[in-house]
C-alpha positions as CSV (number, residue, x, y, z in Angstrom):
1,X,27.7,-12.7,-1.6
2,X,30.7,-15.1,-0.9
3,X,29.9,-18.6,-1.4
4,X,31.6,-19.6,2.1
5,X,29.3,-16.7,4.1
6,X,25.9,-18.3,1.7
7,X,27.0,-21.6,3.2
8,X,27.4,-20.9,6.4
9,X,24.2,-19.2,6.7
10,X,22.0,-21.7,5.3
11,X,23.8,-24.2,7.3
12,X,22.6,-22.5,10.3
13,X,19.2,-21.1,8.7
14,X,16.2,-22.4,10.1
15,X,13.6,-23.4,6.9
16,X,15.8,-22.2,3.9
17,X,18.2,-24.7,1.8
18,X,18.7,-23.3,-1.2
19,X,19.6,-19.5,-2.9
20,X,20.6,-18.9,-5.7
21,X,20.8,-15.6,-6.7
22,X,22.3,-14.2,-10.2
23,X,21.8,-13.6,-13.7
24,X,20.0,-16.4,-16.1
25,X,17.7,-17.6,-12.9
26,X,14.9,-17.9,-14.6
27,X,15.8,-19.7,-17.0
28,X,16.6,-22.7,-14.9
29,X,13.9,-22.2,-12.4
30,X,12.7,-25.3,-13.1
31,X,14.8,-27.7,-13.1
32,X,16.2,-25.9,-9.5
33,X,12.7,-26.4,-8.6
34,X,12.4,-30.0,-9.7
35,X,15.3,-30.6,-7.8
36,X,14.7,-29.5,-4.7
37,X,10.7,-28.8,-4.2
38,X,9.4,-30.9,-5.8
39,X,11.5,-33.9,-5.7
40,X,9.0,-35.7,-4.0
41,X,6.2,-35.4,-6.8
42,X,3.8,-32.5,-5.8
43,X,2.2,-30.4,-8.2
44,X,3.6,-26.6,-8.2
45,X,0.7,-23.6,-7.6
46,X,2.3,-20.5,-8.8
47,X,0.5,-17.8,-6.9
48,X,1.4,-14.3,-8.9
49,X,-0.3,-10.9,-9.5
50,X,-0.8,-9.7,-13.0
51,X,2.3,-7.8,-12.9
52,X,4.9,-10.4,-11.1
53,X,3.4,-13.0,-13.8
54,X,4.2,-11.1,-16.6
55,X,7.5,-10.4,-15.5
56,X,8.6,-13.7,-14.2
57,X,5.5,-16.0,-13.4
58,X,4.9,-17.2,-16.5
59,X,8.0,-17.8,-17.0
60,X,8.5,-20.1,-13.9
61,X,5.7,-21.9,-14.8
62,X,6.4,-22.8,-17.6
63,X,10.4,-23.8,-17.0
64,X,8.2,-26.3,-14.5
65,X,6.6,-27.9,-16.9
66,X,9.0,-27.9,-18.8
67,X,11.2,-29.8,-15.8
68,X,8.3,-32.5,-15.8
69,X,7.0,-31.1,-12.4
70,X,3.2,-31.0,-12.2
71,X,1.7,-27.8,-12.6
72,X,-1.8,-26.9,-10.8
73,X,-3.9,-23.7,-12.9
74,X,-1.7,-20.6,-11.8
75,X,-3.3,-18.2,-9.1
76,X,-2.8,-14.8,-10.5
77,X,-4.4,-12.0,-8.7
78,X,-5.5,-8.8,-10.5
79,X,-2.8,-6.0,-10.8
80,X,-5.2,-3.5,-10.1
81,X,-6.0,-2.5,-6.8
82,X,-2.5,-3.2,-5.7
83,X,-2.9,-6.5,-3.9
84,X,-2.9,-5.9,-0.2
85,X,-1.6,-8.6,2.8
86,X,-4.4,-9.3,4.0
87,X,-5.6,-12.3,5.8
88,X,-8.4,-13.1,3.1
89,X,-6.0,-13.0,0.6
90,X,-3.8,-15.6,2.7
91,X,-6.6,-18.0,3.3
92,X,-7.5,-17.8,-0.3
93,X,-4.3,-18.8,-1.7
94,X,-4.1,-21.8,1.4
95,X,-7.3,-23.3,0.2
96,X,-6.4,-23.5,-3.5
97,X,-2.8,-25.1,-2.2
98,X,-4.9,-27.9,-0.1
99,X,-7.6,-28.3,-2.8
100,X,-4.8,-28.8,-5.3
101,X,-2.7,-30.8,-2.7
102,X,0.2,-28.7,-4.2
103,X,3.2,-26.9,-2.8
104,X,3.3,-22.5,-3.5
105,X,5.7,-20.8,-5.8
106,X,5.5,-17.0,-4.8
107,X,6.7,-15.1,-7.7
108,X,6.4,-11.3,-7.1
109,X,8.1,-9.1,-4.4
110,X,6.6,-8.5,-0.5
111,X,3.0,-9.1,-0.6
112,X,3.3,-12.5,-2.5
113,X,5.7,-13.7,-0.6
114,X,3.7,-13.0,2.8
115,X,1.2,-14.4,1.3
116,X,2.0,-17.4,0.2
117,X,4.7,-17.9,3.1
118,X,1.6,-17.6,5.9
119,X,-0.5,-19.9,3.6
120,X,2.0,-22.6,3.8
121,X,3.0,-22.3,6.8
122,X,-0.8,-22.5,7.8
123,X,-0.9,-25.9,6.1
124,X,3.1,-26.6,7.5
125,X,4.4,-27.2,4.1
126,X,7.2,-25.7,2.5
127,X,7.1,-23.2,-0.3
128,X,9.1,-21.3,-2.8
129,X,9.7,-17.4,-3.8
130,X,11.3,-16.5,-6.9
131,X,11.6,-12.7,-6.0
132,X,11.1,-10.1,-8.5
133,X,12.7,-6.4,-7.1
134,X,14.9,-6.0,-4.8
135,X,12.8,-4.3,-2.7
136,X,12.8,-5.8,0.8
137,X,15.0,-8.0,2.9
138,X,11.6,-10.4,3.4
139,X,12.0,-13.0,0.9
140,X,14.6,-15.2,2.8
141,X,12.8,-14.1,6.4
142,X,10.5,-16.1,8.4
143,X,7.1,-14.7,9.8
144,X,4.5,-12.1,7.5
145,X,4.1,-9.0,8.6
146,X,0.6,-8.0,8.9
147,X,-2.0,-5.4,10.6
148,X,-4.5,-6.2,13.1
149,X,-6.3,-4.6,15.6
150,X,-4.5,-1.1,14.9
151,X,-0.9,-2.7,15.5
152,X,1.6,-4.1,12.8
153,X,2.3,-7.8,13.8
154,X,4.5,-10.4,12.8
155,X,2.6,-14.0,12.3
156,X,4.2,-16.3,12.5
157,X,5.4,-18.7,9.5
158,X,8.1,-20.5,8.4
159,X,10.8,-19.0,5.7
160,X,11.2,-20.3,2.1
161,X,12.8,-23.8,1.6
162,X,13.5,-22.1,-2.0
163,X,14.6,-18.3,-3.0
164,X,15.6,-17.9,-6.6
165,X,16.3,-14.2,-8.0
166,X,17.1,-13.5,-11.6
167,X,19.0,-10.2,-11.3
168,X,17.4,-9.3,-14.8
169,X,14.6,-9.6,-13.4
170,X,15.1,-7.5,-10.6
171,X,16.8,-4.7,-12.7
172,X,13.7,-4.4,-15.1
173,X,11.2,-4.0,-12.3
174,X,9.4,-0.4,-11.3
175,X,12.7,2.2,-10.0
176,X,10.8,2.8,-7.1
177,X,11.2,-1.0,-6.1
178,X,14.8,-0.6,-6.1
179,X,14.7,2.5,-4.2
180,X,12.6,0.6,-1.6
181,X,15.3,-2.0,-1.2
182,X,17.7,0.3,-1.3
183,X,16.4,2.1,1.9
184,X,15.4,-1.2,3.7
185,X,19.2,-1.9,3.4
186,X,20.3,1.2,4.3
187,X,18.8,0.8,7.9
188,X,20.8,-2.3,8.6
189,X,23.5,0.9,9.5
190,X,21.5,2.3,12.3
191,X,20.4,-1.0,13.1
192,X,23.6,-2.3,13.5
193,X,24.5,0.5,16.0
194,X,21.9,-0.3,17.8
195,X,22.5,-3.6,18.2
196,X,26.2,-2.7,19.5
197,X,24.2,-0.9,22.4
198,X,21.9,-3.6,23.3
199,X,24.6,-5.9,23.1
200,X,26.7,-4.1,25.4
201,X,24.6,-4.3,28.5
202,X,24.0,-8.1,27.8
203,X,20.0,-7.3,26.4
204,X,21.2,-8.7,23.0
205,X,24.1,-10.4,22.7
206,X,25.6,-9.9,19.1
207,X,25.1,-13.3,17.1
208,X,28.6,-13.2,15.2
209,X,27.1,-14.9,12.1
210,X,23.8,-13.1,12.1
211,X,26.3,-10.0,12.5
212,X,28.5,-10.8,9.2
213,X,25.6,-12.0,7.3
214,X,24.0,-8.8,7.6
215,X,26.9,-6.4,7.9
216,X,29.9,-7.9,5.8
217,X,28.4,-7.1,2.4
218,X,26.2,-3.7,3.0
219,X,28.7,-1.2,2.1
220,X,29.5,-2.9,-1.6
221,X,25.7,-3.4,-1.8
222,X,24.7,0.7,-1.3
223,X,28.2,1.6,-3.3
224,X,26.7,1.8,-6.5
225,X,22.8,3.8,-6.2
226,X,23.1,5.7,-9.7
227,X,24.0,2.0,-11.3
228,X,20.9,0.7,-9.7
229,X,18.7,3.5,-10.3
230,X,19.8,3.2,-13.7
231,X,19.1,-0.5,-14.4
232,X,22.1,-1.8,-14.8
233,X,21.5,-6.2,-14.0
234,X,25.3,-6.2,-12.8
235,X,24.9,-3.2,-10.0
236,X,22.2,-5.5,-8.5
237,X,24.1,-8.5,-7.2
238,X,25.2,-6.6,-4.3
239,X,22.2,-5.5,-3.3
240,X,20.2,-8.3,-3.8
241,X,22.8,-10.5,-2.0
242,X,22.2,-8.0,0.8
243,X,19.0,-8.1,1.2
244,X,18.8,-12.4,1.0
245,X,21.6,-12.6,3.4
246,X,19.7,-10.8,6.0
247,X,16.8,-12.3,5.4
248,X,18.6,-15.5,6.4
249,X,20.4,-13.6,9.6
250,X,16.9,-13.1,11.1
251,X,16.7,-17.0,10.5
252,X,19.8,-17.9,12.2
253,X,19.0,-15.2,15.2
254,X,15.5,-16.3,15.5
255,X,14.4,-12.7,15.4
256,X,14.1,-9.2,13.4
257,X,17.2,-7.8,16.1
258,X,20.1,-8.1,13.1
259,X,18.1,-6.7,10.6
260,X,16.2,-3.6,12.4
261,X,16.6,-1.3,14.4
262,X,14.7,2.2,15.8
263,X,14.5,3.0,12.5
264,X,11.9,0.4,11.5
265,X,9.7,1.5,14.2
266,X,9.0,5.0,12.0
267,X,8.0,2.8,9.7
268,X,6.0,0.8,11.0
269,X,4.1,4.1,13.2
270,X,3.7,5.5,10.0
271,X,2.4,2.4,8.2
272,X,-0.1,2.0,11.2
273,X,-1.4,5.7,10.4
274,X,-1.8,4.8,7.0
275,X,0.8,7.0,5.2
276,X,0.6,6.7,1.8
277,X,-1.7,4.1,1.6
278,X,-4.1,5.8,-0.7
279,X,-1.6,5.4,-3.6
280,X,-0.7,3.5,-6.5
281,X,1.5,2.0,-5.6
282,X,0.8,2.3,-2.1
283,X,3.8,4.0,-0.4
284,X,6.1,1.7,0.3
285,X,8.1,-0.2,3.2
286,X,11.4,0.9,2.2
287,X,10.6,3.9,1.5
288,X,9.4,4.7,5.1
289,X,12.3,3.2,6.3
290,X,14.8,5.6,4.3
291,X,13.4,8.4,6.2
292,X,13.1,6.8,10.0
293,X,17.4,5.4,9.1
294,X,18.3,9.1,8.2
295,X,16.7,10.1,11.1
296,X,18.4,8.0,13.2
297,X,21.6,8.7,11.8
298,X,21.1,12.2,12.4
299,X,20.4,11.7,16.0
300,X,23.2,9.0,16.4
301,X,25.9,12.4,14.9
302,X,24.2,14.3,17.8
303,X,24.5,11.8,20.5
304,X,28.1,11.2,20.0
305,X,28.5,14.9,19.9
306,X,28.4,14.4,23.6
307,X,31.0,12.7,25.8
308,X,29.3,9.9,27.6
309,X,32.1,9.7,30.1
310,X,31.0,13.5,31.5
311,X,27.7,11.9,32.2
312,X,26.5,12.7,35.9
313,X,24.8,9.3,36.6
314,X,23.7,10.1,40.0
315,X,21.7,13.3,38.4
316,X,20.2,11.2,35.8
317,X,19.0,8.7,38.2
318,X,17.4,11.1,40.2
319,X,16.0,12.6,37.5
320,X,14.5,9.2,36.5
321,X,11.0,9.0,36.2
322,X,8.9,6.0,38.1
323,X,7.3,3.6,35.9
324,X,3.6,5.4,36.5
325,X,4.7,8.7,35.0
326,X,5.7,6.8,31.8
327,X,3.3,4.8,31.7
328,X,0.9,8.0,31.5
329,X,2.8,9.6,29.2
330,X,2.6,6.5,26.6
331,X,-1.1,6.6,27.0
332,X,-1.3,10.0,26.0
333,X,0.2,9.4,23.0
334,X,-1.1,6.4,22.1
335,X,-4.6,5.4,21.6
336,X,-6.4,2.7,22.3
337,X,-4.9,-1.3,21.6
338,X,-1.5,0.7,20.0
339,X,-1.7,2.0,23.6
340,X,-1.5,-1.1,25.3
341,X,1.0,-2.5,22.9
342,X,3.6,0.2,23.4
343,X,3.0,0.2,27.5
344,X,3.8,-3.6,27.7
345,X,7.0,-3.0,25.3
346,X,8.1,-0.7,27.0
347,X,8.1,-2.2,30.6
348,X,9.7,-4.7,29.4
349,X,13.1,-2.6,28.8
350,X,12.0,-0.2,31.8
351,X,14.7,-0.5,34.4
352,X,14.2,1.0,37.9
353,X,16.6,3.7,39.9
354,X,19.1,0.8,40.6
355,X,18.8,-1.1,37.5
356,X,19.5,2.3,35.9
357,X,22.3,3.0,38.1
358,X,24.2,-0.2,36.9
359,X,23.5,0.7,33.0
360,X,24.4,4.0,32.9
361,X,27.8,3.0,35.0
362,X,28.5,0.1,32.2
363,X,28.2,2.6,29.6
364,X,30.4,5.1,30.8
365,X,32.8,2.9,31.9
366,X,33.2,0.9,28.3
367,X,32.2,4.4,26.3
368,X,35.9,4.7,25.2
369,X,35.4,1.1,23.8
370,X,32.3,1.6,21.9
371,X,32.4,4.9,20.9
372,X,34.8,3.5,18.5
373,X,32.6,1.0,17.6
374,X,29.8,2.7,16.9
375,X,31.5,5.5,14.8
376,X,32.9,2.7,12.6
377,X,29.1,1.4,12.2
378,X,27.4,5.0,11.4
379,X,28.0,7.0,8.2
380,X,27.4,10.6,8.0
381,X,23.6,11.5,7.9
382,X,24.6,13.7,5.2
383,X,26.2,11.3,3.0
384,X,23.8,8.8,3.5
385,X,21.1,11.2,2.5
386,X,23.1,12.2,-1.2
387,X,23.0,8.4,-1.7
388,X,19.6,7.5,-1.2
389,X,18.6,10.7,-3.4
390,X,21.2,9.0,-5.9
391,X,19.3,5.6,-6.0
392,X,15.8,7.1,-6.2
393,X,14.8,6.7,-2.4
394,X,13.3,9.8,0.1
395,X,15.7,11.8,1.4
396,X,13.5,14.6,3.0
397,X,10.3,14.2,4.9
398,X,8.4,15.5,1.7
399,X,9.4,12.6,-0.3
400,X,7.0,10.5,1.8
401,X,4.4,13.5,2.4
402,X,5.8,14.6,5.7
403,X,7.2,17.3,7.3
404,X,10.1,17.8,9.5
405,X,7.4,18.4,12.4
406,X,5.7,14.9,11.7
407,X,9.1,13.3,11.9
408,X,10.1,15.2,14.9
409,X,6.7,13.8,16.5
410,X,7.6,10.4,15.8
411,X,10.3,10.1,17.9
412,X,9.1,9.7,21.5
413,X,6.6,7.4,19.9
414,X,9.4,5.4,18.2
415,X,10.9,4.8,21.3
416,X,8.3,3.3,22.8
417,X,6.9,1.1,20.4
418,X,9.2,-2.1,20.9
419,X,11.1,-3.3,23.7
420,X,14.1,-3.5,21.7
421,X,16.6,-1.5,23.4
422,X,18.0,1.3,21.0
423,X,19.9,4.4,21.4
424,X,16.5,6.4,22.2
425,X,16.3,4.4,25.3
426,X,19.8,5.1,26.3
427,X,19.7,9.0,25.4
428,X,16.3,8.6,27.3
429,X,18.0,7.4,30.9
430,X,20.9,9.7,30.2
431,X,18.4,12.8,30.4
432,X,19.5,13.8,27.0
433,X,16.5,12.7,24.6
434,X,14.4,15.6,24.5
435,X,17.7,17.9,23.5
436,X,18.8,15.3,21.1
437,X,15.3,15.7,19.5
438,X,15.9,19.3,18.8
439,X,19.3,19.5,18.1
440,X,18.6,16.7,15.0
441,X,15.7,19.6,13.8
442,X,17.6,22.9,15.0
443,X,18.8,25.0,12.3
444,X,21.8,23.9,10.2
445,X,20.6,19.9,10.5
446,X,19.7,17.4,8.2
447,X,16.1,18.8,7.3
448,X,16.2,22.5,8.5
């Protein structure tokens, strides 16, 4: 990452001051710490599982120490179950930060950092995270995503005031960390396009910082997956560069909108139903995600197979269904409080005959503008897929312990989980979806 774009981000960045990302982080944890944490004279709580504190939090602890900063006795969860975000575990860690009247230092990768982030923020006090994989683009991100009541939420919580990665560090941890990271980066492609969309029919104006902190660096960071996969410390910078910077995009947006797209909301379906759970490690994030951003890539190559400008608008606004007939067709394929959830998304972005009249007509009429655009965004489904398989992520529904069919379900589903507007929406009001569907699965595709 460029030290101008790291500066201009956390100049704009709502809770984070300081990153510092490279190799030999560790090392000088603590006196970075000392320096900016604890300044003030708290005492530090590490808050670790038994594999993040062998890998890094002992380590940090004792580089505080060391740096004359108070140190609490460590929380350090077992390593076996792998430790879950749930509430209990948030509250847990909150009252050992108030009994201790100390300030958290997450060291570990998602879970830890939720964790600790939701505990602080429940007792509005800053924290740090000294990450260790590069397996998510959470650790500089505000809010921690957790389940309740059968739908995936976001609560919300303030970002780190600290994030420290040694790039050691991240290239010694499990490959299938990496690969995670590797796939949550990957969908910042789709994403992106997405975002164009929105943006175009003023739903989502593009933030142009939020843009180039998440966009400006992704191609260098996915350029090297064999180098990653492999372990080599040097191929990680880009990568974990990525996946801070857009951590700190969602902070200058005030929202998940430059970091996620459709794809995400495979994920998160999929997370809801439990996939991979069962494991160890549980399946995870990233890995989802790899297969919901190839899918999307795959429908974005047929989408733009079609000429937009042929459209016939006045056709597809006949053919436009009235907001009961969706609304019953959401509740059959949702049950119960997910049902509810995916009815009020998606009324949000539901549009009547006229409203649908005026987007259709300011998509055909810029099409020969954003066509462009979007084709610049997008790389092939194909070669997206050969570099995921490179750097150890999914690359066919199998990988995850799904079939094309599941995947093929998830679609209608995806597109009503969120009110973000995507391009399922707009091959929705164009008449197109259903085709789309079945050209991305038809024979020849991506998975056939």
């Amino acid at each position: 990452m460029t030290v101008d774009l790291l500066a201009r981000g956390l100049a704009q960045a709502s809770d984070t001051r300081l990153v510092d990302v490279g190799r030999g982080v560790l090392a000088r944890s603590g006196t970075v710490l000392a320096e900016t944490l604890f300044s003030t004279g708290r005492p530090a709580l590490v808050v670790a599982d038994e594999r993040t504190w062998n890998a890094a939090g002992r380590a940090v602890h004792a580089a505080l120490d060391a740096a004359g900063v108070e140190v609490a006795e460590p929380l350090v969860f077992p390593g076996h179950p792998v430790l879950y975000a749930a509430l209990e575990n948030s509250e847990a860690i909150r009252e050992r930060l108030r009994a201790a009247g100390a300030l958290g230092v997450a060291v570990g990768s998602g879970t830890i950092n939720d964790l600790v982030k939701l505990a602080s923020g429940d007792l509005e006090q800053p924290y740090a995270v000294v990450g260790t994989a590069a397996s998510m683009d959470g650790y500089s991100g505000f809010g921690a995503p957790m389940s309740s009541d059968g739908v995936k939420v976001t609560m919300p919580c303030p970002a780190p005031a600290v994030v420290l990665f040694d790039l050691d560090v991240a290239a010694a941890a499990p490959p299938g960390m990496v690969a995670s990271g590797y796939g949550d980066l990957s969908a910042k492609i789709p994403a992106g396009a997405d975002w164009i969309l929105s943006d175009a029919v003023g739903l989502d104006p593009i933030d142009p910082l939020a843009w180039e902190l998440v966009q400006s660096g992704v191609t260098e960071a996915l350029s090297q997956p064999r180098e990653l996969a492999a372990g080599n410390p040097d191929a990680y910078a880009g990568l974990v560069s990525g996946l801070v910077l857009s951590g700190l995009a969602m902070q200058v947006y005030r929202g998940t909108r430059p970091a996620s797209g459709a794809e995400h909301y495979f994920s998160h379906l999929w997370e809801l139903a439990h996939l991979g759970a069962d494991q160890d490690p549980p399946l995870s994030h990233g890995h989802k995600v790899a297969i919901g951003t190839l899918a999307m890539s795959a429908f974005y190559e047929c989408f733009l197979a079609r000429d937009l400008t042929s459209l016939d608008i006045d056709a597809a606004v006949a053919a436009w269904a009235p907001w009961e007939e969706v609304e019953a067709d959401i509740r059959a394929r949702f049950q119960g409080a997910l049902a509810d959830h995916a009815t009020a998304e998606t009324h949000v972005k539901y549009v009547d005959r006229a409203g649908l009249r005026q987007r259709l007509g300011t998509f055909v009429g810029h099409w020969a503008e954003l066509r462009p655009r979007l084709e610049k965004q997008l790389v092939p489904a194909r070669t997206l897929q050969r570099m995921l398989r490179d750097a150890g992520a999914p690359a066919v529904p199998e990988d995850i312990g799904l079939t094309a069919a599941d995947v093929k379900a998830t679609f209608p589903k995806a597109m009503y989980y969120r009110s973000r507007y995507t391009v399922l929406d707009l091959a929705r009001e164009a008449g197109w979806f259903d085709e789309l569907v079945d050209d991305v699965f038809a024979a020849g595709g991506l998975w056939s």
